[in-house]
Every structure is written in C-alpha cells, then in structure tokens.
mmCIF file of the C-alpha atoms, coordinates in Angstrom:
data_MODEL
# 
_entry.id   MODEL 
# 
loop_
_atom_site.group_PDB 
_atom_site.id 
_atom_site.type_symbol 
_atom_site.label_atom_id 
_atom_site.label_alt_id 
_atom_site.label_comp_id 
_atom_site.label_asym_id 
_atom_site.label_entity_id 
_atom_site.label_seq_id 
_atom_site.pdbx_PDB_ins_code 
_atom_site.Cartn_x 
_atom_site.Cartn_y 
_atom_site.Cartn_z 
_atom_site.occupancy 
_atom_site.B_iso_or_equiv 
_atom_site.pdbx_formal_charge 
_atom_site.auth_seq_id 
_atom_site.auth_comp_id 
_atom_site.auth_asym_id 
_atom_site.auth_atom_id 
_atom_site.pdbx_PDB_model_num 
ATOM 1   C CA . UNK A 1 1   ? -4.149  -51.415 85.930 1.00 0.00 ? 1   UNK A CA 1 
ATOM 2   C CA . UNK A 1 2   ? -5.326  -53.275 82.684 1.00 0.00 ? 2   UNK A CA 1 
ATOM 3   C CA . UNK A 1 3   ? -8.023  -54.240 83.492 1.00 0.00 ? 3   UNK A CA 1 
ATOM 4   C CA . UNK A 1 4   ? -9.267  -51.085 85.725 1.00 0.00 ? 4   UNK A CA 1 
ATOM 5   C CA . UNK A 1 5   ? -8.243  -48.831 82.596 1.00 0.00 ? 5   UNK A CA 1 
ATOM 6   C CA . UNK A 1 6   ? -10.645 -51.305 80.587 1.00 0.00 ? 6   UNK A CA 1 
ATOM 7   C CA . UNK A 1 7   ? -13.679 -51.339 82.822 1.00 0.00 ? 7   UNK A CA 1 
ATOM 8   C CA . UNK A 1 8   ? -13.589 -47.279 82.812 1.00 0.00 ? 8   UNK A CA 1 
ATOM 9   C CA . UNK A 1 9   ? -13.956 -47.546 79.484 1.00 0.00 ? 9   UNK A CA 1 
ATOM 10  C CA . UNK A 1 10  ? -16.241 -50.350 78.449 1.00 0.00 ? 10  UNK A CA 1 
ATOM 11  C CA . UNK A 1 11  ? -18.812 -48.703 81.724 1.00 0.00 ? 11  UNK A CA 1 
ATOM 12  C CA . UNK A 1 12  ? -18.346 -45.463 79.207 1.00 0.00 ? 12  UNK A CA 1 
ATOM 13  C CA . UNK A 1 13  ? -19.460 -47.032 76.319 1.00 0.00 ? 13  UNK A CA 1 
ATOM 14  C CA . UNK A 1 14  ? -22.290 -48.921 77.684 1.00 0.00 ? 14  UNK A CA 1 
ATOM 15  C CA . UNK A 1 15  ? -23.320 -45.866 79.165 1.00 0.00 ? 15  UNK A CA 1 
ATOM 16  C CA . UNK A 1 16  ? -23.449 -44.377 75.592 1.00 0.00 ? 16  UNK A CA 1 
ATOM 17  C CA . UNK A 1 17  ? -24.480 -46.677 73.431 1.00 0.00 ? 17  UNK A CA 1 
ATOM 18  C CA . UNK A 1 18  ? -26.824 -49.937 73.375 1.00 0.00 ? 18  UNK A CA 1 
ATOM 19  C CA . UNK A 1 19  ? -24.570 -52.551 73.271 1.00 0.00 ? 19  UNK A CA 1 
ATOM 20  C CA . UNK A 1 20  ? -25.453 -56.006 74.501 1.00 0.00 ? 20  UNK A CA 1 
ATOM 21  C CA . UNK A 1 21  ? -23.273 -57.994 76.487 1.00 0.00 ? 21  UNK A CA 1 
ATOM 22  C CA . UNK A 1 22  ? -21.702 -59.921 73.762 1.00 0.00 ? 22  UNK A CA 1 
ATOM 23  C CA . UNK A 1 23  ? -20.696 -57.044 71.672 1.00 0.00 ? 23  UNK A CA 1 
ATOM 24  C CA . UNK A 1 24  ? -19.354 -55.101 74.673 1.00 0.00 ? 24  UNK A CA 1 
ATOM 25  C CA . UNK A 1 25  ? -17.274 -58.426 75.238 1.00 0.00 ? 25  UNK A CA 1 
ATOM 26  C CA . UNK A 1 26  ? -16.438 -57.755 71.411 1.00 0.00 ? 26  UNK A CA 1 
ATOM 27  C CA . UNK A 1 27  ? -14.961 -54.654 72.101 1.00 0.00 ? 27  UNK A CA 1 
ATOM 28  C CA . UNK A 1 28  ? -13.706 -55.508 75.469 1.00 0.00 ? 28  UNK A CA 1 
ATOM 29  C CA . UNK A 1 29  ? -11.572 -58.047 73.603 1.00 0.00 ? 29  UNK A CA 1 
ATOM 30  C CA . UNK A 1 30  ? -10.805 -55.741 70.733 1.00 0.00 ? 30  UNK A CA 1 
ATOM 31  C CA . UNK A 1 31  ? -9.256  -53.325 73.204 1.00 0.00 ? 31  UNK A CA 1 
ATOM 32  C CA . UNK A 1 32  ? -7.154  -55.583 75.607 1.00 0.00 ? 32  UNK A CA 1 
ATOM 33  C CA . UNK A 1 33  ? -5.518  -56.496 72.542 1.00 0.00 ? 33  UNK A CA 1 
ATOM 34  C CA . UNK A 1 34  ? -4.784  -53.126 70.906 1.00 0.00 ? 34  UNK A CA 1 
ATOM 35  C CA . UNK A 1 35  ? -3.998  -52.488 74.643 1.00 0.00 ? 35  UNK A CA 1 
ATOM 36  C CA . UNK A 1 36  ? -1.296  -55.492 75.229 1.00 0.00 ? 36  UNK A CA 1 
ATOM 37  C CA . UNK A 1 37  ? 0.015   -54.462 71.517 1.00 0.00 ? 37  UNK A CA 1 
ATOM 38  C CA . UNK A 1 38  ? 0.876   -50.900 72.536 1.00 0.00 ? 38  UNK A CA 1 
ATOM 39  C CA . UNK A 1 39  ? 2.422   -51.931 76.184 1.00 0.00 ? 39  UNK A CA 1 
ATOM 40  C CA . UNK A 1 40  ? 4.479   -54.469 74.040 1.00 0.00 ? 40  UNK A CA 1 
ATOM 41  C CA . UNK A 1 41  ? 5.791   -52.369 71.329 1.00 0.00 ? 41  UNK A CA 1 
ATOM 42  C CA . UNK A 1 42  ? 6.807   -49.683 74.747 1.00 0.00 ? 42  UNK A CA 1 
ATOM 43  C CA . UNK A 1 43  ? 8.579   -51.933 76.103 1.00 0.00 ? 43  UNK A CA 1 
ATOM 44  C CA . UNK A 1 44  ? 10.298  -52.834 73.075 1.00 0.00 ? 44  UNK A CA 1 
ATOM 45  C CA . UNK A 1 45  ? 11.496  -49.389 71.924 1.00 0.00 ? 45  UNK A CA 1 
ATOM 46  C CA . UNK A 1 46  ? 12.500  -49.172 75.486 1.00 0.00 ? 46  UNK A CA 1 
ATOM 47  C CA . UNK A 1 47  ? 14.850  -51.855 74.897 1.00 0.00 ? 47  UNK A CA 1 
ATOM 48  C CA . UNK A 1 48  ? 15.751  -50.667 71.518 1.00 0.00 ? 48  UNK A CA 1 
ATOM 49  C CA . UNK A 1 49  ? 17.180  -47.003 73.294 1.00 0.00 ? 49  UNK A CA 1 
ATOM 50  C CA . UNK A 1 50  ? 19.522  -49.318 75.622 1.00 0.00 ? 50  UNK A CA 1 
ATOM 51  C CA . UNK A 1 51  ? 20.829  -51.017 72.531 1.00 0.00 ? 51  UNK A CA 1 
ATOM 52  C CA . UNK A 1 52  ? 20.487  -47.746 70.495 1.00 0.00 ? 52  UNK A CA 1 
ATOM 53  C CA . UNK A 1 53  ? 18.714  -49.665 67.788 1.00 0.00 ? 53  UNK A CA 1 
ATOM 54  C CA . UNK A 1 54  ? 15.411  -47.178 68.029 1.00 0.00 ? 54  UNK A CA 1 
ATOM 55  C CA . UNK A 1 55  ? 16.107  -45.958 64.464 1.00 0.00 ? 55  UNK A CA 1 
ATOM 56  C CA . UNK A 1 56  ? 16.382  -49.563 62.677 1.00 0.00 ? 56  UNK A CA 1 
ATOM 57  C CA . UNK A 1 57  ? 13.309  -50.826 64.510 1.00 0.00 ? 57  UNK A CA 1 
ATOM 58  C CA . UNK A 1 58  ? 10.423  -48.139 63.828 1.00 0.00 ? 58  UNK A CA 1 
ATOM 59  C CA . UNK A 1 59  ? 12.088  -48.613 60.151 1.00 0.00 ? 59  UNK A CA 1 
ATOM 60  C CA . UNK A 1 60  ? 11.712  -52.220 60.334 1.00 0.00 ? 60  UNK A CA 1 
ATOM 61  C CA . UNK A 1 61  ? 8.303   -51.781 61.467 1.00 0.00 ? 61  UNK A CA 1 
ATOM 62  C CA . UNK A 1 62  ? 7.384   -50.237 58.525 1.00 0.00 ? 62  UNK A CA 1 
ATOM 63  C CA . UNK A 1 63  ? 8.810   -52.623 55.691 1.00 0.00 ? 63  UNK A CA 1 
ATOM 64  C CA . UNK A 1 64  ? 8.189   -55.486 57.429 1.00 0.00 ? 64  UNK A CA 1 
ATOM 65  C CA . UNK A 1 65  ? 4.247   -54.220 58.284 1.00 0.00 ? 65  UNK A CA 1 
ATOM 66  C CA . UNK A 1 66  ? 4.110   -53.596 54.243 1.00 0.00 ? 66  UNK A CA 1 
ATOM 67  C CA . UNK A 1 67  ? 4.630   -57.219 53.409 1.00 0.00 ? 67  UNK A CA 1 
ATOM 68  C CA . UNK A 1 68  ? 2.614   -58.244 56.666 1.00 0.00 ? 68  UNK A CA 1 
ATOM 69  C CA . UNK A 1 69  ? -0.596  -56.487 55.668 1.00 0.00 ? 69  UNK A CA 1 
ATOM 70  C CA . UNK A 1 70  ? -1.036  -58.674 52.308 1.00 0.00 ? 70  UNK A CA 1 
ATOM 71  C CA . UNK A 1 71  ? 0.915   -62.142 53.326 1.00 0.00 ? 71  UNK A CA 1 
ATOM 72  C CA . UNK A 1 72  ? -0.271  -62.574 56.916 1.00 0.00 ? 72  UNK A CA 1 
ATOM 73  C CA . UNK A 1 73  ? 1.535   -65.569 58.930 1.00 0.00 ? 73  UNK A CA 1 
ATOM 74  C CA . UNK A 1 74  ? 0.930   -67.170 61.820 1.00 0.00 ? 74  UNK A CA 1 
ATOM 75  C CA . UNK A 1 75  ? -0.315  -65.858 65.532 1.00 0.00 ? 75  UNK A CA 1 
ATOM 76  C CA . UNK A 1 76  ? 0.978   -67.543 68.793 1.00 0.00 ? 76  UNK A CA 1 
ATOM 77  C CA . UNK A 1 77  ? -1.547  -69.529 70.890 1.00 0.00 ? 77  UNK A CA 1 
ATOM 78  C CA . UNK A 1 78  ? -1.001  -66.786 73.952 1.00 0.00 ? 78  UNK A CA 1 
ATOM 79  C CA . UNK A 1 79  ? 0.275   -64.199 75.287 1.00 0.00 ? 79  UNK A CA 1 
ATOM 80  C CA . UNK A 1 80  ? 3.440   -65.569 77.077 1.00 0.00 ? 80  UNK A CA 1 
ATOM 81  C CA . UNK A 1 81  ? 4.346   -66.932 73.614 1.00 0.00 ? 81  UNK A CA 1 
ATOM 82  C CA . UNK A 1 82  ? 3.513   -63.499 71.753 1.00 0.00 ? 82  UNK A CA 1 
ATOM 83  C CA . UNK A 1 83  ? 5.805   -61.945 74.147 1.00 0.00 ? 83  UNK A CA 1 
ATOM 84  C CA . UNK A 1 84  ? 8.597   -64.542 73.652 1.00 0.00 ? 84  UNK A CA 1 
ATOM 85  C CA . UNK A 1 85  ? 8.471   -64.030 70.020 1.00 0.00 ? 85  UNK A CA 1 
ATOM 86  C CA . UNK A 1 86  ? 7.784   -59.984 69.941 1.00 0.00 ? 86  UNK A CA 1 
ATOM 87  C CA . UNK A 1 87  ? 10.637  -59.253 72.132 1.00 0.00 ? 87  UNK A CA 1 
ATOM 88  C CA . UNK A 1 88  ? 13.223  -61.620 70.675 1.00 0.00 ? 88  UNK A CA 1 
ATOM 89  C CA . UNK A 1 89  ? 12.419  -60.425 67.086 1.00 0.00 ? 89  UNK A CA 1 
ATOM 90  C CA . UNK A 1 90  ? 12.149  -56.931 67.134 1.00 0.00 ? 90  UNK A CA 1 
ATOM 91  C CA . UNK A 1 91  ? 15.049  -56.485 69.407 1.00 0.00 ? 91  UNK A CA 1 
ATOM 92  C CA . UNK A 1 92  ? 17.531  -58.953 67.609 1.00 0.00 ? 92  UNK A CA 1 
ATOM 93  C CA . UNK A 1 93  ? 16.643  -57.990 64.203 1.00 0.00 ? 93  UNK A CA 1 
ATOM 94  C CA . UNK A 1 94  ? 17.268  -54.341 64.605 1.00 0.00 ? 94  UNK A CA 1 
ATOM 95  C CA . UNK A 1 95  ? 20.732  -55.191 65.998 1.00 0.00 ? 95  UNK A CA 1 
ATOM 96  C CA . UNK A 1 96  ? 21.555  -57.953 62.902 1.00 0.00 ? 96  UNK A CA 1 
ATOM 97  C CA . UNK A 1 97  ? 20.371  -55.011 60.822 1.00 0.00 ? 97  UNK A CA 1 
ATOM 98  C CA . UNK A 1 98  ? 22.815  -52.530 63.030 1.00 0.00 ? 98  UNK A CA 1 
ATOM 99  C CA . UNK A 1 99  ? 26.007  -54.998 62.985 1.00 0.00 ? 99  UNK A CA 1 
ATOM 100 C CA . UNK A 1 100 ? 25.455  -57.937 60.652 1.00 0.00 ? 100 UNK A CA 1 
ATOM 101 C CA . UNK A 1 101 ? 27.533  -57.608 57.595 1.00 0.00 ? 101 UNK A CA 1 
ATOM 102 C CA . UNK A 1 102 ? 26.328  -59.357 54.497 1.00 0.00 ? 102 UNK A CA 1 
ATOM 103 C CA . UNK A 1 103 ? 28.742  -60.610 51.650 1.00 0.00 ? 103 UNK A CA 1 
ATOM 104 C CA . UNK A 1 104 ? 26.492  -59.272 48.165 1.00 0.00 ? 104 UNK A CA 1 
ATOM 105 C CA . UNK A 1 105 ? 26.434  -62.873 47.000 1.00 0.00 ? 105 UNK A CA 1 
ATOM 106 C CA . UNK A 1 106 ? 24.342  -64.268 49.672 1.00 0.00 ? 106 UNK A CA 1 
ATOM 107 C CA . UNK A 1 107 ? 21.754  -61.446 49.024 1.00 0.00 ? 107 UNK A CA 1 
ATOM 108 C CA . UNK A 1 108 ? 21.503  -62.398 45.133 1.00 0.00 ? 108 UNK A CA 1 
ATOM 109 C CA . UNK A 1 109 ? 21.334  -66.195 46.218 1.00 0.00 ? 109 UNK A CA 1 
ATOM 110 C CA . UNK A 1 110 ? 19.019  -65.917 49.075 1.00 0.00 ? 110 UNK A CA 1 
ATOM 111 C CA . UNK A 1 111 ? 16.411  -63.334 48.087 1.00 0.00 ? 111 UNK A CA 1 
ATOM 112 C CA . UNK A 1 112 ? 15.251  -65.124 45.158 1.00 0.00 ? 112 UNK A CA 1 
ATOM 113 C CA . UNK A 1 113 ? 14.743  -68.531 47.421 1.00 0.00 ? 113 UNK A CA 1 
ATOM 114 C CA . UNK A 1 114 ? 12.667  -65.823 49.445 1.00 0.00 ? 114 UNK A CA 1 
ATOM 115 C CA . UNK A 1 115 ? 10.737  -64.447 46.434 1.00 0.00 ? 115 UNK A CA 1 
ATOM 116 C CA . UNK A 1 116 ? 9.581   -68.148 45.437 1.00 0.00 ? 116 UNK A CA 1 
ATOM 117 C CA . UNK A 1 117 ? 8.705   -68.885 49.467 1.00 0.00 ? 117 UNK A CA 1 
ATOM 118 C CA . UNK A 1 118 ? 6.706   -65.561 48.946 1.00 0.00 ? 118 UNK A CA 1 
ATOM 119 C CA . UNK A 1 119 ? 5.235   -66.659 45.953 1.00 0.00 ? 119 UNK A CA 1 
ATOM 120 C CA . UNK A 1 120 ? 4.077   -70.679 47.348 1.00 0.00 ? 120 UNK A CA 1 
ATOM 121 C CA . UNK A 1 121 ? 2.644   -69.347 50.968 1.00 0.00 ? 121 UNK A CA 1 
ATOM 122 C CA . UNK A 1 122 ? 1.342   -66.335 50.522 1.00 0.00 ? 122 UNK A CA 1 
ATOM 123 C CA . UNK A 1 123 ? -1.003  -65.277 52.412 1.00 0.00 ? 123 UNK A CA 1 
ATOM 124 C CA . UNK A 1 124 ? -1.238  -67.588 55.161 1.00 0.00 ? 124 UNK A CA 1 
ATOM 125 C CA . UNK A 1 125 ? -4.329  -67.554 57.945 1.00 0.00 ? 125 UNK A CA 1 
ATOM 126 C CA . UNK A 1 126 ? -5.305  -68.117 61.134 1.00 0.00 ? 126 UNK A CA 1 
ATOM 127 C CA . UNK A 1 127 ? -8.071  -69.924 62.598 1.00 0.00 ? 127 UNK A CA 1 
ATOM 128 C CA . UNK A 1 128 ? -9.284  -67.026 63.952 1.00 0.00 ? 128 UNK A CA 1 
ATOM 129 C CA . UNK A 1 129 ? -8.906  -65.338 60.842 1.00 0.00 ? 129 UNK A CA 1 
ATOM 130 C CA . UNK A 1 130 ? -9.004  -68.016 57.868 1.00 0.00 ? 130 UNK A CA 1 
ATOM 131 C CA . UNK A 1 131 ? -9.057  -66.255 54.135 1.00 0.00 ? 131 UNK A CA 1 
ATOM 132 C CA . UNK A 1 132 ? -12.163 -67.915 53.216 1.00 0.00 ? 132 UNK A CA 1 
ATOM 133 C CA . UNK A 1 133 ? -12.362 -65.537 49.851 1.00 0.00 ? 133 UNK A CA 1 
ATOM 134 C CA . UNK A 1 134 ? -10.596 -67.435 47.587 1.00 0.00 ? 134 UNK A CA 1 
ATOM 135 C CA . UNK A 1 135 ? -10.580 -64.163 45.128 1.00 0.00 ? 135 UNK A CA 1 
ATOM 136 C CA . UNK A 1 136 ? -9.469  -62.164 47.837 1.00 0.00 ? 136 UNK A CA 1 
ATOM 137 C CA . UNK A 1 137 ? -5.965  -64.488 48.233 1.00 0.00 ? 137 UNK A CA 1 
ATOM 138 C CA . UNK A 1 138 ? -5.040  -64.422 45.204 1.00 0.00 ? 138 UNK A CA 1 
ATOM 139 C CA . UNK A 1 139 ? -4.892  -60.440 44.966 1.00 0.00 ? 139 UNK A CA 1 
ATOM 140 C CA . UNK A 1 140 ? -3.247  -60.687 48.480 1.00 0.00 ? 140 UNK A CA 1 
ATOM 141 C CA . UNK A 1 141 ? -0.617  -64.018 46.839 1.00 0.00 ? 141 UNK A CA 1 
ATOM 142 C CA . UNK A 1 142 ? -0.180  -61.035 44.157 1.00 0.00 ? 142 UNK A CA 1 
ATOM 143 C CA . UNK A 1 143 ? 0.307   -57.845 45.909 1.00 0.00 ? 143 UNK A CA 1 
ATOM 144 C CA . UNK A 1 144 ? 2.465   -59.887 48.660 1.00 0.00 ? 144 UNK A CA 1 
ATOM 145 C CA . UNK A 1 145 ? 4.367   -61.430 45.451 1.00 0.00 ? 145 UNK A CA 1 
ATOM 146 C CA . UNK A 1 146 ? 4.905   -57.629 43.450 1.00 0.00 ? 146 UNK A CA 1 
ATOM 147 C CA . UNK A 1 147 ? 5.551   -55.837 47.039 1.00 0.00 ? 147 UNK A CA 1 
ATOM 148 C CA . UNK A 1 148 ? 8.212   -58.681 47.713 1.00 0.00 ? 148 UNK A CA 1 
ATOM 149 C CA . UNK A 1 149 ? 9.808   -58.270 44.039 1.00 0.00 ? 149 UNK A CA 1 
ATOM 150 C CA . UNK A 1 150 ? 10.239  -54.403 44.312 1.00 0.00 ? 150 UNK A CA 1 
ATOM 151 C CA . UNK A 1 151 ? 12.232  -54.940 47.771 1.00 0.00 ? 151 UNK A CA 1 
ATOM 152 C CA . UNK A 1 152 ? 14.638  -57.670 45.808 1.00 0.00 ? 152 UNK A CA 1 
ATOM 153 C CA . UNK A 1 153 ? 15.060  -55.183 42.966 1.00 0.00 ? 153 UNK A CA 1 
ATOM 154 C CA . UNK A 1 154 ? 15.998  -52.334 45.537 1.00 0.00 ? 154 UNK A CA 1 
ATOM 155 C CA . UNK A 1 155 ? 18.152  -54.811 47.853 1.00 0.00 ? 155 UNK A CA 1 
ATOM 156 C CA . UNK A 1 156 ? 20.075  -55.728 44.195 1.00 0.00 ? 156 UNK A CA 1 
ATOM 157 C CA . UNK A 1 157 ? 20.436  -52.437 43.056 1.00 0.00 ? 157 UNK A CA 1 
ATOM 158 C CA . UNK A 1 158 ? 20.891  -49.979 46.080 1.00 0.00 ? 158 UNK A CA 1 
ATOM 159 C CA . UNK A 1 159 ? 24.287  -48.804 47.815 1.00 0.00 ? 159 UNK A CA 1 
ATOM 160 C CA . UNK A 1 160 ? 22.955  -48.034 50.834 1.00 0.00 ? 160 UNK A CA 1 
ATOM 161 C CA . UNK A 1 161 ? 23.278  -51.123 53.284 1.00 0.00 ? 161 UNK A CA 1 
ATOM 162 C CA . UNK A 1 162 ? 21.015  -49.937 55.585 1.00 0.00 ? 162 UNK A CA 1 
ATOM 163 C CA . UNK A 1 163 ? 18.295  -50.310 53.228 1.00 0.00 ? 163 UNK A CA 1 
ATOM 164 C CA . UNK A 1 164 ? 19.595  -53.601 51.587 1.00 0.00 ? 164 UNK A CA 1 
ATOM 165 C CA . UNK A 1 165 ? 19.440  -55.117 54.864 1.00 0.00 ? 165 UNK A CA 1 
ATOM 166 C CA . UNK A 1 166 ? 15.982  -53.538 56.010 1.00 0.00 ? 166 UNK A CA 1 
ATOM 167 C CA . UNK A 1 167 ? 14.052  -54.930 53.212 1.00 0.00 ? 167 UNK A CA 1 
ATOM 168 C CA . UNK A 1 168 ? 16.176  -58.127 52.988 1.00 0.00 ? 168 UNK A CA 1 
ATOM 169 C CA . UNK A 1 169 ? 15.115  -58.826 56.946 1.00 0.00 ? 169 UNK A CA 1 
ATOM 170 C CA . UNK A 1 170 ? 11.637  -58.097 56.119 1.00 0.00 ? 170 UNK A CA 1 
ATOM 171 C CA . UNK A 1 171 ? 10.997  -60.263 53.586 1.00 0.00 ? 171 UNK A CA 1 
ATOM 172 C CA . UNK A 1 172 ? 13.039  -63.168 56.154 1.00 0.00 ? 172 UNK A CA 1 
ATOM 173 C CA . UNK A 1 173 ? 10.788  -62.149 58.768 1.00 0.00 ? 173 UNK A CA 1 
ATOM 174 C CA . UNK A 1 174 ? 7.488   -62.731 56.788 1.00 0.00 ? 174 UNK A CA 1 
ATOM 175 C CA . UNK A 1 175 ? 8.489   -66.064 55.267 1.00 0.00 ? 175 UNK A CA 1 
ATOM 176 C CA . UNK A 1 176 ? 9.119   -67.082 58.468 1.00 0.00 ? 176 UNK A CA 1 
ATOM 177 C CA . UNK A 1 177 ? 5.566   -66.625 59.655 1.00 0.00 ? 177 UNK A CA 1 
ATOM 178 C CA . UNK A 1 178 ? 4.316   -67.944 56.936 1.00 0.00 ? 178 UNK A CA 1 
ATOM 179 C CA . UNK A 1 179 ? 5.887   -71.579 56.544 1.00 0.00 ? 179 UNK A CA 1 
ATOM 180 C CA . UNK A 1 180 ? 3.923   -74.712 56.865 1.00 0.00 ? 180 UNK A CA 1 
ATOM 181 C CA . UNK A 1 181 ? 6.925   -75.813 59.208 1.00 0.00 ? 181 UNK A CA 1 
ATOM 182 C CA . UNK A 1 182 ? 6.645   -72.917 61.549 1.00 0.00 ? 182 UNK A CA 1 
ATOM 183 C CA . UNK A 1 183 ? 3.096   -73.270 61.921 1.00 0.00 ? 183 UNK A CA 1 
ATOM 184 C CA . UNK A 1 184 ? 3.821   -77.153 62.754 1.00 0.00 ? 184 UNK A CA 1 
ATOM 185 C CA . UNK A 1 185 ? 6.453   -76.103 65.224 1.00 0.00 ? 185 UNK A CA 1 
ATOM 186 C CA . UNK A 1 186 ? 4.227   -73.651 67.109 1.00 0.00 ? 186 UNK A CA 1 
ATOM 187 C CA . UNK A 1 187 ? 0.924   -76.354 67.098 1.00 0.00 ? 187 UNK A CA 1 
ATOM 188 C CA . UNK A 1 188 ? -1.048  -74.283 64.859 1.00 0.00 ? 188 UNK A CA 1 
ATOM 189 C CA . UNK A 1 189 ? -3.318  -75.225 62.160 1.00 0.00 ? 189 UNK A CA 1 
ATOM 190 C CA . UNK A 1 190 ? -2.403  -74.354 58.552 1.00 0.00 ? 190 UNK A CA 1 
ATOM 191 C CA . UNK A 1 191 ? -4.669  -73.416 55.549 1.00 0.00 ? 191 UNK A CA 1 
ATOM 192 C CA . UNK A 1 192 ? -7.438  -73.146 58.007 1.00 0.00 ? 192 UNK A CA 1 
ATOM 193 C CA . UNK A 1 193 ? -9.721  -72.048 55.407 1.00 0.00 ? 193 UNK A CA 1 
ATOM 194 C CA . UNK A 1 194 ? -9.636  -75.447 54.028 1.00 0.00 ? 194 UNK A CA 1 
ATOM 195 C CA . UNK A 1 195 ? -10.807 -76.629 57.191 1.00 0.00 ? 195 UNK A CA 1 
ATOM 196 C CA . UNK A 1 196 ? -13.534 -73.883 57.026 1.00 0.00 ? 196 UNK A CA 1 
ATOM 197 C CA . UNK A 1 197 ? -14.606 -75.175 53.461 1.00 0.00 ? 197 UNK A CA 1 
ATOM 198 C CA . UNK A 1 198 ? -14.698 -79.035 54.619 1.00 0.00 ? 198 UNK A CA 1 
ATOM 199 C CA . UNK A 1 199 ? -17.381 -77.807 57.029 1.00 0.00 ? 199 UNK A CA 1 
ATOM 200 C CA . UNK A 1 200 ? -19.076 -75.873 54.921 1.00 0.00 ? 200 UNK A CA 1 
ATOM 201 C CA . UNK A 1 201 ? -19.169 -78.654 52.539 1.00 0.00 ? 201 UNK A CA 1 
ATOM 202 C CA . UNK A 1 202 ? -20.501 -81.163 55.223 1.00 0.00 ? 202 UNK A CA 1 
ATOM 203 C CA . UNK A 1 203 ? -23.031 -78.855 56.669 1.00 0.00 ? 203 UNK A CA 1 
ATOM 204 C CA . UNK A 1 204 ? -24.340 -78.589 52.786 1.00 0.00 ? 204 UNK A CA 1 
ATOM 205 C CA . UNK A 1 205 ? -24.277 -82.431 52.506 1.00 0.00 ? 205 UNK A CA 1 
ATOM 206 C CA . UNK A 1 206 ? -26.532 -83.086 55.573 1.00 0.00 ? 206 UNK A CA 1 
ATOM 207 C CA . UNK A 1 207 ? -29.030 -80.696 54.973 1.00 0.00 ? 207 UNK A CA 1 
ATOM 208 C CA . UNK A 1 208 ? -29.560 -81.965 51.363 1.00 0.00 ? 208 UNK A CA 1 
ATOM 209 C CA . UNK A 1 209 ? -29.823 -85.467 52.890 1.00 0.00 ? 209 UNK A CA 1 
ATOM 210 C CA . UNK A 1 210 ? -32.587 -84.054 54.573 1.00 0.00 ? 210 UNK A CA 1 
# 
C-alpha cells in the first residue's frame, strides 16, 4: 500500500514538474518518511485510547517537541529500531505521567541534574544532519538551555501535577536522546560535525599541498 500510495504520487509530480531522477528520489525519500511518521504516531494514539492515555500523549507531544526542535538527539539506524523506541516511549510515558506519583523532593533534586545535562549536550546531531554552524549551536545550546529553565521554574512552582510531571518527562526524554552514552549504546556517531570539520580540514590540507 506504501509504496503504491507513493508511486501515484511521485508519477504526479514528475508529470508536473521537471524533476530529475535524483531529486524525485529526494522527495520520494522525504515522503516515505513523513509517511512511516504519520502511520507510527496512528498506531500509537491507537494504543493510547486502549490505555486511555490519548490526553497525556498529544500533551506530551507538544512539550517534549518544544525542547526537541532546539536540542535535537539521536535517530535510530532503522526502522525496526525507530519503531521499538517510538512505541515503547510514547506509550509508557503517557501512562508514568497518568499513574506515577512523584515525592516533590526528587523533582527539586533531579531537574537541576537535568538543567546542567541540558546545558553540556545541547544540541546534539546526526550524521545525517550534523550542526556544522557553530553560531547556529550555540543559539540552539541557548534557547534549548532558557526553554529547559522555564519548564523547571513551572515544575517548582505549579500545583497542578499533571503539568509538573509533563514538563518534568520532557525534559527526561530529551536528555536521554541526547547523551554521549545513549548514542554509544545505539552504535551511533556523536558530535558528527566534528567529524565533518576533520574532513573539511583534510580536504583543505591536500589541495594546498598541491
């Protein structure tokens, strides 16, 4: 079904614009994932209306996607794993955030631990998508950092648990991605725009040899 709902559409576009074939495997690409992405997330709020945990999810979505647009973290190598990791998350953590009860103490201790995690490893990239700019991650270190401060201060200060243990879960969730350890765990590179400089830096090095 995939993949006949994707030739439809690429045949449409190459029948209206003048794409070559690399760029329509661009797009191709571009649209099995956004594709795979919305079949996932489906299948996970189908889940989440079993558990009845529909509520605490889409709002999970949302604080965690805040801190997740700046700070980045790690991808999965494939699919099988990026289901794996997709369902257990966002079904568990909506139900921790449903049921879990969490003693005030361990929020003061915890979230500042989090903060200075924050603070260290944000952003963290891919090797498909290594932050080269070196301007451009320290405005993402700092919006990631001020983003992650204003959820502590509400998570502190707030009655409402629901909220305390939203943000408090988000902020969890994106230090996770974004350890050195959890990309080691997973076999992915870390800092790859290091690895990106080094190259450039070589390819600089021969040519002015030459």
């Amino acid at each position: 079904m995939k993949n006949a709902l994707l030739d439809i559409i690429i045949n449409s576009i190459n029948n209206n614009f003048d794409y070559d074939d690399i760029k329509l495997k661009e797009i191709r690409y571009g649209l099995e994932t956004l594709y795979l992405s919305i079949f996932k997330l489906i299948i996970i709020i189908i889940i989440s209306i079993f558990i009845h945990t529909t509520t605490h999810l889409c709002l999970l979505l949302v604080t965690y996607g805040i801190l997740r647009l700046t700070g980045f973290g790690l991808h999965t190598k494939n699919s099988l794993q990026c289901w794996i990791f997709s369902l257990s998350t966002f079904t568990i953590i909506p139900y921790l955030i449903k049921n879990l009860f969490i003693n005030n103490n361990i929020y003061y201790i915890l979230s500042f631990i989090l903060l200075i995690l924050i603070i260290k490893y944000a952003p963290s990239d891919t090797e498909k998508r290594p932050l080269i700019n070196k301007k451009k991650r320290i405005i993402y270190k700092i919006i990631t950092s001020i983003n992650t401060l204003i959820y502590i201060i509400v998570i502190l200060y707030t009655k409402n648990v629901l909220i305390k243990k939203l943000l408090f879960f988000s902020i969890l969730l994106e230090v996770l991605l974004i350890l050195p350890i959890s990309y080691k765990l997973l076999g992915l590179k870390y800092n790859n725009y290091l690895s990106y400089r080094r190259k450039e830096v070589k390819k600089w090095n021969i040519l002015s040899k030459d």
